[in-house]
Structure formats: structure tokens, C-alpha cells
N, C-alpha and C positions, 0 to 999 in steps of 0.2 A: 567240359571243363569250364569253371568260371573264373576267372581272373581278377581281381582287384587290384590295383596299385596305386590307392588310394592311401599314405600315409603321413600322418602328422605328430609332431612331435613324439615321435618312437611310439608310435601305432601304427599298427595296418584295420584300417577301417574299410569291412569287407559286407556291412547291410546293405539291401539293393537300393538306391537310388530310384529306379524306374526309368533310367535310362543305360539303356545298354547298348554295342557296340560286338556285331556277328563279326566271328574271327573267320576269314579263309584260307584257306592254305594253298598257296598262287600254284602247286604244281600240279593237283589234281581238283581243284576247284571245290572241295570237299569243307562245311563249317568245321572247325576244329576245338572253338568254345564259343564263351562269350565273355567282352571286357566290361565289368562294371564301372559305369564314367563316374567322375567325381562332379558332384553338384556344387552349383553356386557356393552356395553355404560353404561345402568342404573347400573350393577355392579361398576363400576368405578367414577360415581355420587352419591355413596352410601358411598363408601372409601372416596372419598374426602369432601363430607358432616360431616363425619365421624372424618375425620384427621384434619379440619379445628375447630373442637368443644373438642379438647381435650383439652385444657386451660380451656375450659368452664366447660368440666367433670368436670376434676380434681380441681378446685376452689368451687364448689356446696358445701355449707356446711356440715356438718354432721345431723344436726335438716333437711335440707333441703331435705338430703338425704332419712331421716327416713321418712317424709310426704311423700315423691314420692311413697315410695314404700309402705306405708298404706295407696294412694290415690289407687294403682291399686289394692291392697287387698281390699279395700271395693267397687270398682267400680265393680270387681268380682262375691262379696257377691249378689252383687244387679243383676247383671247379670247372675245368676247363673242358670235359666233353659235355656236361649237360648244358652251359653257354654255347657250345657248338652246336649241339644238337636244336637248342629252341630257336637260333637265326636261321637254322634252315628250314624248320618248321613254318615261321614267322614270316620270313620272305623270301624262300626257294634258295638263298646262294648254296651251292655243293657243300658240301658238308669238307670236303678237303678245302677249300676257302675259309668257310668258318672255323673250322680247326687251326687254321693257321695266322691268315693276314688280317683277320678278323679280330680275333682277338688277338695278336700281337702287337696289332696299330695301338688297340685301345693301351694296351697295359705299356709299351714305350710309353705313352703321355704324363703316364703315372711316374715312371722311373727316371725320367727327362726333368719332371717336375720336381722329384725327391732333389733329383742332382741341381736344379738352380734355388732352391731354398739354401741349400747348406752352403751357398755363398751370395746371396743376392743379400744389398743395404737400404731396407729398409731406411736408413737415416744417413745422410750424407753430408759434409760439412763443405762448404763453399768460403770463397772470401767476402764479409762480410753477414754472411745466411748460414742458415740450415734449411736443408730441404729432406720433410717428412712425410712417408706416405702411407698412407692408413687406409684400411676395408671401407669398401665405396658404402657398404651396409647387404642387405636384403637382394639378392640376386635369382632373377627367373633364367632359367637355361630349359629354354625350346629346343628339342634336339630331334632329328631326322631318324626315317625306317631305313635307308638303303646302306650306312655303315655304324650302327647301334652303338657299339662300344665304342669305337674309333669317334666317334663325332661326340657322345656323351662324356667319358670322360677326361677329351680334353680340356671339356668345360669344366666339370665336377673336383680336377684335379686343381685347375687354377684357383679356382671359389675357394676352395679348403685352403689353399697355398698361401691366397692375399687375407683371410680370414672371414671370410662371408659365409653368413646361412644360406642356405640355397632353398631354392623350392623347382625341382625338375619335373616338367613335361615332356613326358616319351612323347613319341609318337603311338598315335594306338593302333597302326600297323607289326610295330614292336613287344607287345604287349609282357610278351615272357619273357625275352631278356632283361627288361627292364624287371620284372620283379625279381630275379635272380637279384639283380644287382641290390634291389631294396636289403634284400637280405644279407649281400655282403657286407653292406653299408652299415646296417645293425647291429652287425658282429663287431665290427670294428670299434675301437674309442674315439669314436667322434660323440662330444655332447649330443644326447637326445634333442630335437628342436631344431638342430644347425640341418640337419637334413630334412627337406619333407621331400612327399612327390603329390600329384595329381596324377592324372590321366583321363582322355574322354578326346571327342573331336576337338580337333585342332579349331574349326572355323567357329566353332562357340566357345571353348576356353581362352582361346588367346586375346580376344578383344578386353576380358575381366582384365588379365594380366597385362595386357599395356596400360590400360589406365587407371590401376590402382596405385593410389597414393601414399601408399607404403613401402611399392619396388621400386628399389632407386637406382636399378639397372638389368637390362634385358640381352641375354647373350643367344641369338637364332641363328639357327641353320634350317635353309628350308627353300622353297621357292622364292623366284625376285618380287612376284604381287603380292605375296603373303610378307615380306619383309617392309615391302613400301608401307603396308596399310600399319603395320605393325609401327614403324616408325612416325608415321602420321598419327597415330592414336597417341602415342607415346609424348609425344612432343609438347602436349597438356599441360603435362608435369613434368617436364624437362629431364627425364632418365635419361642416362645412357644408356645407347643400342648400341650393341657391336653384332654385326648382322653379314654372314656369311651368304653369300645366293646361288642363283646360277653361273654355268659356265658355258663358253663354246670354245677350246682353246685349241689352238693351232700344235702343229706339229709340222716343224721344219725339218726336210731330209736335203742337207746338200749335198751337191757333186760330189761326184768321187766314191759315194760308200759303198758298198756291199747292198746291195737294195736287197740280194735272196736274205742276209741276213735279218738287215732292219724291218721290210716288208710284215713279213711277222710278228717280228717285237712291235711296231704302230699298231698292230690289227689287235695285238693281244692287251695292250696298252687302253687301249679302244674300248676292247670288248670285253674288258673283266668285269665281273659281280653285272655279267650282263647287262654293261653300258648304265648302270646306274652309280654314276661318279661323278659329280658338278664338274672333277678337273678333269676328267678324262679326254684324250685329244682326239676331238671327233672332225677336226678338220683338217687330213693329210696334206701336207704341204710337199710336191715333188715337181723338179727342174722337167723341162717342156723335152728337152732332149731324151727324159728317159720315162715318160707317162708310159708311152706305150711299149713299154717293158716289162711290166709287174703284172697284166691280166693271169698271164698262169702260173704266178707265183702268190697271187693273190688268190684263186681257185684251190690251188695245191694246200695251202693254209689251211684252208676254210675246211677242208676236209678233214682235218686233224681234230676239229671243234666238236666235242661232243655235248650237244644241248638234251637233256634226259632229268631224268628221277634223278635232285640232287641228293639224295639221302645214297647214291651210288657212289662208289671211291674212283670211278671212274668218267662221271660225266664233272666236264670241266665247265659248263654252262648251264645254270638254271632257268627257271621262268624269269618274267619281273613282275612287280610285289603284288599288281591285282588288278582286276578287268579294266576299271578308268585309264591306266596308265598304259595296259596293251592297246585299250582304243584308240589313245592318243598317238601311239607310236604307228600303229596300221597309219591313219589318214597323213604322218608325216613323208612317212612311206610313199603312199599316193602321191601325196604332193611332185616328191620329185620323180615319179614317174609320167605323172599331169606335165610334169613342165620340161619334158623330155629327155631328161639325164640317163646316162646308160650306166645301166644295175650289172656290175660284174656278175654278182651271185646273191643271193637272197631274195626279196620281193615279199610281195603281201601273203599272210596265210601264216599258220606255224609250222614249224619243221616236220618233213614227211612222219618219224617215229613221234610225235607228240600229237595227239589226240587228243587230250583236253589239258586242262593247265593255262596259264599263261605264257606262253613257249611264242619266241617272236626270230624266224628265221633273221641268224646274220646275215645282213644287209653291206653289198661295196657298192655304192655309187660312185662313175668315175667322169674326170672332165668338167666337174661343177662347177659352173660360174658362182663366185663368192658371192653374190647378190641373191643366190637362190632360199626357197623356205630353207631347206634342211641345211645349207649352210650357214642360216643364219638364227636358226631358232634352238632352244637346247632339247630336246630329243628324249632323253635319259633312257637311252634305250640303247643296242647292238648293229648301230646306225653310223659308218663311216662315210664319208664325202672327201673325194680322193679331188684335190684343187694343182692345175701344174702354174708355174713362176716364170719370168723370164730371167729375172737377176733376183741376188736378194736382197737388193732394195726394194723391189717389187713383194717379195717375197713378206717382209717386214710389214707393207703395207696391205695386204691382207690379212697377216695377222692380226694388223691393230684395227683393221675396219671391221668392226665387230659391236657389238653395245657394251658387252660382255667384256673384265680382264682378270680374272681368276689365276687363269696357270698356259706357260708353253712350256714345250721341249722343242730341244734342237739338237740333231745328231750330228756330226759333222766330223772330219777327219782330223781337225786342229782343236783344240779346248782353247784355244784366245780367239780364234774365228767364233768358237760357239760363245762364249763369254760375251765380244764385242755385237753379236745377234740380241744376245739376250738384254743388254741394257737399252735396249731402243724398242724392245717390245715393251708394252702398256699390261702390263698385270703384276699378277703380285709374287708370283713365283716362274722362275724359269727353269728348267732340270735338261741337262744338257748330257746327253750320250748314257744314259740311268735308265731306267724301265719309271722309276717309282720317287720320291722320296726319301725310302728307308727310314732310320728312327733317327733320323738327325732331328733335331730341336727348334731347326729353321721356320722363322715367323710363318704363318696359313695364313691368308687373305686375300681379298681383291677390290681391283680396281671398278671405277666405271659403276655399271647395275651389278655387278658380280659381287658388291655390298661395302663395308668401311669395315675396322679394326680390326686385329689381329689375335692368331689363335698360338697356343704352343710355347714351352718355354719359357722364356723371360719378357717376350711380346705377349706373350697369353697372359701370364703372373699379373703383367701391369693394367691389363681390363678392367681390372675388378679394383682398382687402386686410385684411391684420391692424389694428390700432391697438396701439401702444405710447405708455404714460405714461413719461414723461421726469423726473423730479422732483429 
């Protein structure tokens, strides 16, 4: 299978380049196509597609607006097992994942997004001003393998929303979902132009795209080295980056809770889409009095996990997305076996029934001094580090001693206890006694190296948004 997602102004341009990109399929290690990347040239046939339709954006109505983007939410709905089907293919999540939180993450963005157009003021009257805000222009949206839809079209939804042509780079771990979506995209009444895409390695397209002088803003999600350099490049020509990165973020359990309950709920919090989640809380936070409580309740769990062939409706845990990244995860593993931490359950190797694949046994580390590798480096992997507290004051201050301020949770048996936790932790979201999220509209972002602006909603809308004084 060859792949192209090569598209400019309402074409898929699918001749070979001469540079291609082996697809593998992380659960059996097996090639599955190949991606044909976009060249130079086509990058630049993308920008100016791109730069040439930005009157066009930014004039699209607001009614017109809202159809586009409930034309690619139901074109979704309807599409919704073969988008299931190619993220699991793409990067092993279970196919009961991708069926569900997969793409329902994504299309909330969309329908969040429909809901704050149909009241959001563009134009506002102040005493003595007017303040006006208008399409920043020409917008690159670098978007991440490990939640495809969810991470693309929060961005795509916003672009369209503030009125910007976009020019989107998948990930080319992604490859098929991303052309699904070209295709939605197509279908829809968005001006031919307002959409392109690229595709090909991230570490040779992305450098083109920070420093072209016709993108007048850069929306990534991706690694913190990949966003620095990103920003560095950028800085040239003064774009705006709004740059989403890594996470390490804590998870506070106070006194008092139900630990057989919570226990679980952190681990599973942890371990979805097989620990590939910037906000995922990979560093348990538990009171000193009850550490050594949870080993077999922690064991008991883990045995409920079933890591397998995700194309099965019953395995709850996939591979992760490809050899570099299992490597990675093995020697962090080491690490904290190197530095002496005691491994409740998991360890180096893949899981006994997984033979080949990217398959990376869950992993509890308990006792971890917050100063160790894996408590301090992001993982993105099935890799918990169980840390205890003495108060939480103490408790807060490991939270924040971190590089990283992305996302916490805090369970706790009062919601003004967990409330008063949470505004003294340093990141950009806190989720208190919740598993997730859900499709609330609430700003995405973080603090610290975990990146600047904000994703979603009416924080998201205004990314893409110049301000003009009226006077």
C-alpha cells in the first residue's frame, strides 16, 4: 500500500518523490505500506496555495464556518470504523480505544468549536475603542502519532473557526488516518486552497516550516527538543508558536480515599493508549502512612491488563508506536532498576504472550525518590513511579518540582480540599476526583517546558487571532 498525503490546493498529489517513508505496524513488526513524503518544492506549493487563499479564509462567513466544520463531524460519524480501524493499524491502540475515546476526543473539538463560534465577538466595543480581531493569516499545524484525531483537530477546528488556511503536517507515523481525514476535508465546503496537507519526516519538513516567510504562525504538538528548536527557528520571522510538549504530571491521592478504588483508576489513568499521553499521570503521589498498602492491590490490577493483538475487542493495551520508542522505554526502565527502585510488577522484556510487536510489560515502580531518572524524565510509555508524601504541602512540592507543568489530578474526599491543591500546583490543568477531561471546552496547555498557549474552545479560537485597537 502506498500512501500519499500530499495535498495542495484541492489536489492529492500522489508521483513519487524519491523519497519514501517504510510504514510498520508496531503490533507485529510487519511493513504495512509505504508513505510517499512531500518534497521541498511541494512544501512551498503548500505555503503558497496556502498564502494565496487567505482573503478567502478570512472572508468565509461565520454560518459558513459552522457548516464546514459539522460537515467534517458527520462525515466522521459516518466514517467512524475505518478511522478506527487505520489508528490501530498505524499505532497499535485496541481497536475498542480507537473506536471510542479516539475519535470522540477528536470530533468533541469540533462540536465545542461549532458551539463557541455561534457566540463568540469577534468585534467588541470598549469606552472610548473598538477592539478587532482578525485571522492571524497562513497557519502550520504539526500534529502528533499518539492521539491523531484528538490532537489534529483541535487545531484544524480552530484555524477554520478564526478563518486561517492551514497547511497540516501529520505525523508520518499516522499516515492513514491522516488521509482519511484529507478526504473528509474535501468533501466538505471549505474553499479549495484554505486546506493543504504535507507529509514526510518530521526532522527534515519542520525546519522548511519554521522558517518560511509566509507562515505567520506555527500550532505543534510533539516533543520539548523538537518544540525548542522549532521556536528557535521560528523566531527569524517573528511567527507565532503556540507549542504544546511534554509532560510528567503528578497525581495526588489524599488521606482518607478508598485506595482499592483509586489504585486502579491512577494505574489505568497512567496506562491508557499504553502511556502514550504528554498529560498522563506518571507520577503517583500517596501519603507515607498508606505506601505500603497498595503492593497487592497494585498486582491484583495489573492482572486485569490485557496487552495483545489490538485488532482484538478484548485486549485493553496495545504496543507503542515503533522500535525507537520501545528502546527508549526499555533503558528508562533500566534506569530505575540501575538506581535501585523496587519494580512492583513489570520490568525489562515484553509481556510473556507477546513475542514480537512493540509490546512493553506494565511497569510499578514504588518508593521513588522524585529526583530519580524516571521520575523525572517523560517516558511515554506503561511506566508508573509510585512517590509517598508527608503532608501536602510536601506533597504540592513535588508536584511542582518538575521541569515539566502540563496537567495534575487530585483525588481527594472534599472538592474545596482538591480545588485549594490544585491552584498552587504549576501547570495548566488540574482534574480533580475525574479519570479524564471529558468534552468539556476547558483551555489544553502548559506551563514551564511543557510549552506556551492554549488549545480548545475559546482559548484555542483565539491562537489563530490577531487583536486590533480601534480608536
Amino acid at each position: 500500500m502506498k500512501i500519499s498525503n500530499t495535498y495542495i490546493a484541492g489536489n492529492l498529489i500522489d508521483e513519487p518523490t524519491g523519497i519514501n517513508f517504510n510504514l510498520i505496524n508496531p503490533a507485529n513488526e510487519n511493513q504495512y505500506g509505504t508513505l510517499l513524503c512531500s518534497s521541498v518544492d511541494q512544501v512551498n506549493q503548500a505555503v503558497k496555495s496556502a498564502k494565496e487563499n487567505e482573503k478567502v479564509a478570512a472572508n468565509i462567513s461565520i454560518v459558513k464556518r459552522i457548516d464546514v466544520l459539522q460537515s467534517i463531524n458527520d462525515q466522521i460519524e459516518v466514517r467512524r470504523k475505518e478511522f478506527a480501524e487505520a489508528m490501530t493499524l498505524e499505532m497499535g491502540a485496541p481497536i475498542t480505544l480507537t473506536s471510542n475515546a479516539h475519535i470522540q476526543m477528536g470530533t468533541d473539538h469540533l462540536i465545542n468549536t461549532i458551539s463557541e463560534l455561534k457566540k463568540y465577538k469577534f468585534e467588541e466595543k470598549y469606552d472610548g475603542y473598538k477592539v478587532f480581531k482578525m485571522p492571524i493569516g497562513v497557519s502550520a499545524l504539526i500534529t502528533p502519532w499518539n492521539w491523531p484525531l484528538n490532537q489534529t483537530l483541535t487545531k484544524i477546528a480552530s484555524a477554520i473557526a478564526a478563518g486561517c488556511p492551514i497547511i497540516l503536517k501529520p505525523s508520518e507515523y499516522s499516515p492513514v488516518s491522516s488521509r482519511l481525514l484529507i478526504d473528509v476535508i474535501d468533501n466538505s465546503a471549505l474553499p479549495k486552497g484554505c486546506f493543504n496537507c504535507i507529509n514526510g519526516i518530521g526532522s527534515e519538513i519542520g525546519p522548511i516550516i519554521s522558517t518560511h516567510p509566509d507562515i505567520k504562525m506555527i500550532s505543534f504538538t510533539g516533543s520539548t527538543i523538537a518544540g525548542i528548536d522549532i521556536q528557535e527557528k521560528a523566531a527569524k520571522t517573528v511567527k507565532r508558536v503556540s507549542l504544546e510538549l511534554g509532560g510528567k504530571s503528578a497525581h495526588i491521592v489524599c488521606e482518607g480515599v478508598d485506595l482499592n478504588a483509586v489504585i486502579p483508576n491512577a494505574i489505568n489513568q497512567c496506562f491508557i493508549n499504553s502511556g502514550q499521553s504528554c498529560s498522563a499521570p506518571t507520577r503517583l503521589l500517596i501519603p507515607e502512612v498508606s505506601i505500603n498498602n497498595i503492593k497487592n492491590i497494585i498486582v491484583n490490577h495489573i492482572k486485569t491488563l490485557i496487552f495483545n493483538d489490538p485488532n482484538n475487542e478484548n485486549t485493553t493495551h496495545g504496543p507503542v508506536v515503533n522500535k525507537k520508542q520501545y528502546n527508549t522505554i526499555q533503558e528508562f526502565i533500566k534506569s530505575g532498576i540501575d538506581e535501585g527502585y523496587e519494580i512492583v510488577t513489570g520490568g525489562l522484556g515484553n509481556p510473556d504472550n507477546c513475542n514480537s510487536g512493540y509490546f512493553i510489560r506494565p511497569t510499578v515502580f514504588i518508593n521513588v525518590d522524585n529526583s530519580a531518572t524516571i521520575a523525572q524524565e517523560e517516558i511515554f510509555g506503561p511506566v508508573l513511579s509510585i512517590i509517598s508524601y508527608s503532608s501536602i504541602d510536601n506533597a504540592i512540592d513535588i508536584a511542582n518540582n518538575s521541569k515539566y507543568g502540563l496537567s495534575n489530578y487530585i483525588t481527594c474526599l472534599d472538592y474545596d480540599d482538591g480545588y485549594n491543591i490544585a491552584k498552587r500546583i504549576h501547570s495548566g490543568q488540574s482534574i480533580i476526583n475525574k479519570i479524564g477531561r471529558g468534552s468539556v471546552p476547558a483551555p489544553f496547555g502548559g506551563f514551564k517546558l511543557s510549552g506556551n498557549g492554549r488549545e480548545h474552545g475559546k482559548y484555542g479560537l483565539e491562537e489563530y487571532l490577531e487583536i486590533k485597537a480601534i480608536i
